[in-house]
C-alpha positions, 0 to 999 in steps of 0.5 A, a space after each residue: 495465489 489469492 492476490 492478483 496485484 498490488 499497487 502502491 502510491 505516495 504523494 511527496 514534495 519534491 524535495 522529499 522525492 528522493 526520500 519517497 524513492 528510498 522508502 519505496 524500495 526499501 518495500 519493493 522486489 527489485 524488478 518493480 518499477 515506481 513511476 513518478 508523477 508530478 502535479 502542479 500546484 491549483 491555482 485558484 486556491 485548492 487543495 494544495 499551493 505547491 508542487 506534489 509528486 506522486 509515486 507509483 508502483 504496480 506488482 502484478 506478476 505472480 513473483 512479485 506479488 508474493 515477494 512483495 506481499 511477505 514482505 508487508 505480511 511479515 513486517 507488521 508489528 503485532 500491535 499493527 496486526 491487530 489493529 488490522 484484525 480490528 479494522 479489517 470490514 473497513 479495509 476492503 471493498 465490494 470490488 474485492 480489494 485491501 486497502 492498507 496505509 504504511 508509515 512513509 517514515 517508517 518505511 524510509 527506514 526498512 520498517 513497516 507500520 499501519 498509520 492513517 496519515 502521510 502513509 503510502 496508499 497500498 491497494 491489494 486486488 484479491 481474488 475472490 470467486 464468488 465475487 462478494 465482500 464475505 470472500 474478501 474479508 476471508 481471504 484478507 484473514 487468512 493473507 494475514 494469519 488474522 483468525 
């Protein structure tokens, strides 16, 4: 397998909580736990002035790698595929790793779809020998059958 794991992380308010929890497994193979986190409002008037929740889930065994990752390989559109091919330099790092947003609502309904704002974050750590962005840009295309 070419991918050592996947996290993925949502920021909700704490009354679409439960939303944000249906939406995650909705994606996530059974086994993989979402942790929730919540983070008080910044009180001299930053970024944010309510509550937020944060969810987190980590796949690193193997199993679950590949579940999760067919899954996401499978439910994107066309249309999302080839935004992706066209986006795909921008998408990955020097650290070897694909960095995807997926609709939150779309997701809440078994569906997937790339989207850049209120998305749930999806970090995918591939393994890359030698260690060099060209690697990482390949082994993404052929993840996602992008040739």
């Amino acid at each position: 397998m070419k991918v050592h794991n996947i996290q993925l992380r949502a920021f909700y308010s704490p009354e679409a909580l439960e939303e944000g929890m249906h939406a995650f497994k909705q994606i996530l193979p059974k086994e993989v736990e979402v942790k929730e986190e919540e983070l008080e409002p910044e009180a001299e008037g930053g970024v944010f002035t309510k509550p937020l929740c944060v969810l987190t889930a980590f796949a690193s065994k193997q199993s679950q790698v590949k579940e999760l990752l067919a899954r996401i390989v499978s439910g994107l559109s066309e249309e999302d595929l080839a935004e992706l091919k066209k986006t795909l330099d921008l998408r990955v790092d020097d650290d070897c790793n694909l960095y995807l947003r997926l609709d939150k609502k779309a997701l809440s309904e078994g569906r997937l779809s790339i989207k850049t704002r209120d998305a749930v974050h999806v970090k995918i750590k591939l393994a890359c020998f030698p260690k060099k962005r060209e690697n990482t840009l390949e082994i993404a295309r052929e993840l996602f059958n992008l040739e």
